[in-house]
N, C-alpha and C positions, 0 to 999 in steps of 0.2 A: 555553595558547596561544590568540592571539586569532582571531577567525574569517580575518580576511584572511588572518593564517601558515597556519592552516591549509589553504586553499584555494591558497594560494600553493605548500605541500607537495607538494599533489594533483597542479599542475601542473607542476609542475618539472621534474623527474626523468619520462623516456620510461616507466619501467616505473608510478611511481605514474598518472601520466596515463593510461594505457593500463588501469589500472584503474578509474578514475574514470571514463572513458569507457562501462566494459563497464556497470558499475552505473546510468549512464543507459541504455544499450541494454537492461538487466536492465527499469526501469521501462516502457522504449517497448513490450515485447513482452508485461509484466501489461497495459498499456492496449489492449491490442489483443484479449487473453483477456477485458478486463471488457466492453469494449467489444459483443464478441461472443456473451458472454454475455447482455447485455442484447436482443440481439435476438432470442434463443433462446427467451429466457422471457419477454418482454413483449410482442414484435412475432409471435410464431409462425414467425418463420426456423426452418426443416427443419436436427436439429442435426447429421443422417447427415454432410451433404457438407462440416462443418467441425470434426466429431470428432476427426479422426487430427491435424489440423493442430493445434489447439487443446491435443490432451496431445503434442506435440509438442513443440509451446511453451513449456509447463510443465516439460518434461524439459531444454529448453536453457537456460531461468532457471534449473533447477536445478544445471546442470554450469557455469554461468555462476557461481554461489557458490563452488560447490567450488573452481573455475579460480582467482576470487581469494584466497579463503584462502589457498590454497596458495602463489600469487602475493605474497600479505603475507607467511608464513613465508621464504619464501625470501631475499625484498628486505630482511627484517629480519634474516636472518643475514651477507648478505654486508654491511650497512649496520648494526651492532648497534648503537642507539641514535639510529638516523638517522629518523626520521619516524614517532617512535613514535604520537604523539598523534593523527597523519592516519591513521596505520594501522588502529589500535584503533577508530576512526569508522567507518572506512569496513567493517571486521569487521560490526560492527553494521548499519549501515545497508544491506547486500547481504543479510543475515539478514531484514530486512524487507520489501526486496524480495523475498525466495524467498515469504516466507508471501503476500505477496500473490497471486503467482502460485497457489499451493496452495490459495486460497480460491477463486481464479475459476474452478479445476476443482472446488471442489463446489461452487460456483453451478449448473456447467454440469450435472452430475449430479444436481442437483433436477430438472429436463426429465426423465428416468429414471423418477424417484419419484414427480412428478405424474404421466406419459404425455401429458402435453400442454403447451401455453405457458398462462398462466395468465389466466385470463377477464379481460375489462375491466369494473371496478367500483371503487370510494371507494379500497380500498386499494390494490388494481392502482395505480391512477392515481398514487396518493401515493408510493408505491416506485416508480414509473419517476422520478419525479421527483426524488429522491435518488441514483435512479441516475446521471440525468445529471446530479446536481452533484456525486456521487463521481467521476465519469469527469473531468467536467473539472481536477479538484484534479489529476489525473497530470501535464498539462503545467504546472501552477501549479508542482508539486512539482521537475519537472524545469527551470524557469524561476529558481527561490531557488537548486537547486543550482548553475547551471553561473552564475551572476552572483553569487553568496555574497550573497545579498539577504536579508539580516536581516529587512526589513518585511514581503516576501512572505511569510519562512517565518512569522513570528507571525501573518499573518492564516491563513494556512491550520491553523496550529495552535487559533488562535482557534476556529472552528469545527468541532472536535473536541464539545466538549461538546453542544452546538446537536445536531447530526447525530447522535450518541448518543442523546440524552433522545428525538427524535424517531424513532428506528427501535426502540427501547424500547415506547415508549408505544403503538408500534403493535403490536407483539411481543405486550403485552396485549391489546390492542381485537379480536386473532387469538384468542387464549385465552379471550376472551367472547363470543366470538360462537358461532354457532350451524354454520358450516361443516362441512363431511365431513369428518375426522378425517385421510385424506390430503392434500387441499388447504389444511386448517389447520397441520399440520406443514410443509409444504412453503414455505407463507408462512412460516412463523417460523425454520425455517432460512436461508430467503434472506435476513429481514432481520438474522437476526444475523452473516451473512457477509458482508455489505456493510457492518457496522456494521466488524466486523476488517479488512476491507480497508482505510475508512476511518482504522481507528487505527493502523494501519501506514503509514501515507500520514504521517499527523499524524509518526508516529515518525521519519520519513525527514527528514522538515522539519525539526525540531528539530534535527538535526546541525549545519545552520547556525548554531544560535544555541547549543547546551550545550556543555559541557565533557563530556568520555569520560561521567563516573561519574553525569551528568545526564540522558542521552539517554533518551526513553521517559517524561520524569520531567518532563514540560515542566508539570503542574498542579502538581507541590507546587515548582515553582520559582517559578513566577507565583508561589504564595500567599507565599513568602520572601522575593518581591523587595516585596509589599505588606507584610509585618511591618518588613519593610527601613524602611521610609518613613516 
C-alpha cells in the first residue's frame, strides 16, 4: 500500500481516524513529559509540584495504547480484511509512542538518583542542547504524520544517526572523566534515554515512508535503496 492509501485508510472511516487522532494526542502528552523533564534536570524546576501530573501522563499514554490495540482488534473483526495494512502501522507506531512516554519517566526519576538538577558545565551544556533538538523533533514528528510528508519524515529520520553517535560519544567522554560515581551514572543514563526517545521518534517517522515489515528498519532500507542504484 502506498503512503497516500494509507493515510487515506487512517482517515476515512470515524473509528480509524479517531485512532489516528489519539496516536497524535499519545505524541502531544510524551512532549509535554520530555519537555518537562528537561526543565527538571537542566533548569532546576522543583520536580515535587509536577510529579503526580507527569506519572499521570505517562499512565494515560499508557491506556491510550491499550485503547487502540484494542480498538484495531475490534475494527478488524467487524471489517476482516478491511485496513489491514493501516492497522498493522498504526499497532506499531502507538508502541512507540508508549516507550517514549516510559523513557521521559526515567529521565524524570534521574532528579531522584542525582538529588539535584544537574550543574552547568561542557556536558550539561551539550545535553541541553540535544535536548532541545530532541523536543523539537515531536512536532516535526507530528507535522509528517498528520500531512503524510514523505520529506519531513526522511529528514527527521535522517538525523537518527547524527543524534546517536553524538549522545554516544558523550556517554564515553562520562566514563573518562573523573566525576562522582552518582553524577557520572546519572549523566549516562540520561544520555542514553534521550538517545531512545530519539529513536522512537525516528521509528514513528518512518511509518510514513515503509511498508508494515520495514518500520524501525529505515537504515538497512536506506542502505537497499543505495545497492538498488
Amino acid at each position: 500500500m502506498v503512503v497516500k492509501a494509507l493515510f487515506d485508510a487512517w482517515r476515512s472511516g470515524q473509528v480509524m481516524r479517531h485512532m489516528y487522532n489519539e496516536l497524535l494526542q499519545m505524541t502531544e502528552a510524551a512532549e509535554w513529559m520530555f519537555r518537562t523533564v528537561g526543565m527538571v534536570l537542566f533548569e532546576g524546576k522543583d520536580p515535587a509540584p509536577v510529579k503526580d501530573e507527569l506519572y499521570d501522563t505517562d499512565r494515560m499514554v499508557n491506556k491510550a495504547e491499550r485503547s487502540i490495540r484494542k480498538e484495531i482488534v475490534e475494527h478488524l473483526a467487524v471489517r476482516p480484511g478491511g485496513d489491514v495494512p493501516a492497522c498493522l502501522v498504526l499497532m506499531s507506531l502507538v508502541k512507540d509512542a508508549e516507550r517514549v512516554g516510559d523513557y521521559c519517566k526515567n529521565l524524570f526519576e534521574i532528579r531522584d538518583l542525582l538529588g539535584e538538577a544537574f550543574p552547568n558545565d561542557k556536558i550539561i551544556a551539550l545535553m541541553r542542547e540535544h535536548h532541545a533538538r530532541i523536543l523539537g523533533t515531536f512536532s516535526h514528528v507530528r507535522e509528517a504524520l498528520a500531512e503524510a510528508d514523505e520529506d519531513k519524515a526522511r529528514a527527521i529520520m535522517a538525523g537518527e544517526s547524527e543524534v546517536g553517535h553524538d549522545l554516544e560519544r558523550m556517554v564515553r567522554d562520562v566514563a573518562e572523566s573523573d566525576l562522582p560515581a552518582r553524577n557520572a551514572v546519572a549523566r549516562a543514563l540520561a544520555l542514553r534515554h534521550m538517545k531512545r526517545v530519539h529513536a522512537h521518534l525516528c521509528n514513528i517517522a518512518s511509518g510514513v515512508i515503509q511498508p508494515v515489515h520495514r518500520i524501525d528498519y529505515h537504515k538497512k532500507t536506506k542502505l537497499s535503496r543505495k545497492r538498488a542504484k
